[in-house]
N, C-alpha and C positions, 0 to 999 in steps of 0.2 A: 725788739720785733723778731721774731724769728726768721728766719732764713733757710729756703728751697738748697738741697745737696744734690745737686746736676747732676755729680757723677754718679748716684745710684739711681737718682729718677726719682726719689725719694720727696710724697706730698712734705708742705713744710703745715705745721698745726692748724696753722688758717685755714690750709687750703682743705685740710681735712675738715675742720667742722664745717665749711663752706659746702664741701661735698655731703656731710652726713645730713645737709639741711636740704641739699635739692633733693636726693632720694628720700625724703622725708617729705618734700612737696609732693614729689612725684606718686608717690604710695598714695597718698591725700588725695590726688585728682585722679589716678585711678580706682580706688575707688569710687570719688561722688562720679566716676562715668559708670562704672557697673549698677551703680544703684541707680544711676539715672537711667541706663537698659533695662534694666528690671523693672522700672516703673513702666516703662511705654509697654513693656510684655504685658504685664499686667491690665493697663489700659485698652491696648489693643486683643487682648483677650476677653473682656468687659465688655466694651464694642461688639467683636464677633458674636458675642452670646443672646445678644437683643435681636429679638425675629426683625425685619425688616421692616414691616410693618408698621410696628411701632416708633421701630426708630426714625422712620419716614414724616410719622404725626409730632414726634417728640421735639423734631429739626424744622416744623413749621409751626409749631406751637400750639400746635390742633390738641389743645387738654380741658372737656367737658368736667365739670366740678361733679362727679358723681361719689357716691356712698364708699365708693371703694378706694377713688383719689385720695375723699378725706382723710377717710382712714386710713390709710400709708402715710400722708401728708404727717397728722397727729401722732403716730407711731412713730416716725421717725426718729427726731429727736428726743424719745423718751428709754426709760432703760429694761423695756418689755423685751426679751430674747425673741418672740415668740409671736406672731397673728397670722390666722387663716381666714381668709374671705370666701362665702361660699355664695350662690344662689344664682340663678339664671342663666344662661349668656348672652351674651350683649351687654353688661351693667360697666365695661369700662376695669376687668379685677386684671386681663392681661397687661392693658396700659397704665397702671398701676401699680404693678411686680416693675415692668418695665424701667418703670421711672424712681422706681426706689433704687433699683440698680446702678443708673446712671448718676441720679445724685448720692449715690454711697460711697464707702471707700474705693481704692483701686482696683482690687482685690472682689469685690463685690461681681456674682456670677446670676445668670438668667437661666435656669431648666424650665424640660417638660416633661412630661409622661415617655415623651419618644429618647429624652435622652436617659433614663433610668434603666428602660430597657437597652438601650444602646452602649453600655456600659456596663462590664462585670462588678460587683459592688467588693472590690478588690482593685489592689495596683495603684498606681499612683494618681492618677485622674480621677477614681473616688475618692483617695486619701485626700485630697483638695480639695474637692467637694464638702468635704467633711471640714476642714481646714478651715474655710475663707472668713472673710468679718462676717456678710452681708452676702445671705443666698435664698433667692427668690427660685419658688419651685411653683409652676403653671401645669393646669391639669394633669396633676397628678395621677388621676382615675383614669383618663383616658386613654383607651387604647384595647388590642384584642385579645390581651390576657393578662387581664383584670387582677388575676391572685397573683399572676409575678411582681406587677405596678403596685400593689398591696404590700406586701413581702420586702419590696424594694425601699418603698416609701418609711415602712417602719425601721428599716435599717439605719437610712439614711436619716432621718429623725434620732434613732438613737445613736448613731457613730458621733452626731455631732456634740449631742446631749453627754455622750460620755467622755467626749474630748473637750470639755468646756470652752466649744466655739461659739462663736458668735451669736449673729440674728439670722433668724429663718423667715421668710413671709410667703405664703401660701397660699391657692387659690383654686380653686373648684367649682364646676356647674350643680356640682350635686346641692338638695335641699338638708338643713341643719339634721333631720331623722336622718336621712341616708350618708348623710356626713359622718357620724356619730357611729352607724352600725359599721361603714367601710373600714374606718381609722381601729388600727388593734388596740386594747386595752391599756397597754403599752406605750403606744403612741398618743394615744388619748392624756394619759397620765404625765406623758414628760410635755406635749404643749402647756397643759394648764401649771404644771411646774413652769417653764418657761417663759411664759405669756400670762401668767394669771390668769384669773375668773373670766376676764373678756377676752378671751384671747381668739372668740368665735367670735363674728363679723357678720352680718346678715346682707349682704348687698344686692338684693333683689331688684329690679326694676323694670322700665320698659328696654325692649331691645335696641339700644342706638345704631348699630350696624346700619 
């Protein structure tokens, strides 16, 4: 058995690997707490990104089975990049993004038309954007300058398309014509790349509001 040399202070071998095994725990549990930080970030950035609104119905279970539930529902777990729901308001397509978001990974983000503009499509907050598993973008077209929310939306379409990110799901009041003419060529091209031939969604209905 080896034996401690008091007079230098000198670990005896035990005590060394003894030692090289608790800093070897300890690295271990610091990091599963970093990664366990980073997850509730992530969480709680998830959370913050859901309008209120939704997340109010989401937390009372207030979820009418409409054309556009379904369809997030069925997409979900399938391996389409890519669907855009378009047609009326009222049809239930916000609570819908919504709720893809919260049942997707952590990482999974909720936009709108106002955060696009609100956001230089540069710096790190769009490189994220671009980044995440699961990013649900709400009226895109909306807002009072239409060619930058254009502009922006084809960006963002394509930053993620070229960074082979994730899922996109999308949603709009406009009608499938004015869908088609809004979306650049561009954008048009990399959804149905991404989402195949169906990757347009008709969800038209009565106003539930």
């Amino acid at each position: 058995e080896a034996r401690c040399d008091r007079a230098t202070s000198r670990l005896c071998p035990a005590r060394i690997l003894d030692a090289d095994d608790y800093v070897a725990r300890l690295r271990v549990e610091a990091q599963g707490s970093r990664q366990s930080a980073a997850a509730r970030v992530l969480e709680e950035r998830r959370a913050a990104s859901l309008p209120a609104v939704q997340a109010q119905r989401m937390a009372a279970g207030d979820a009418e089975q409409t054309a556009a539930l379904r369809a997030v529902t069925a997409w979900m777990p399938g391996a389409s990049r890519a669907l855009v729901l378009y047609g009326g308001p009222g049809g239930g397509k916000s609570y819908a993004l919504a709720a893809a978001v919260r049942s997707g990974p952590p990482d999974a983000l909720y936009l709108d038309g106002a955060d696009l503009t609100r956001v230089a499509p540069w710096g790190p907050e769009w490189d994220s954007w671009a980044a995440v598993s699961l990013l649900s973008l709400d009226d895109f077209d909306r807002g009072e300058d239409r060619e930058r929310l254009r502009e922006r939306t084809d960006r963002l379409i394509s930053s993620r398309y070229d960074a082979g990110a994730g899922r996109i799901v999308l949603a709009t009041n406009l009608g499938r014509r004015e869908l088609v003419g809004w979306l650049s060529d561009r954008a048009r091209s990399r959804l149905v790349e991404m989402g195949g031939a169906d990757v347009l969604v008709d969800c038209s209905g009565p106003d539930l509001r």
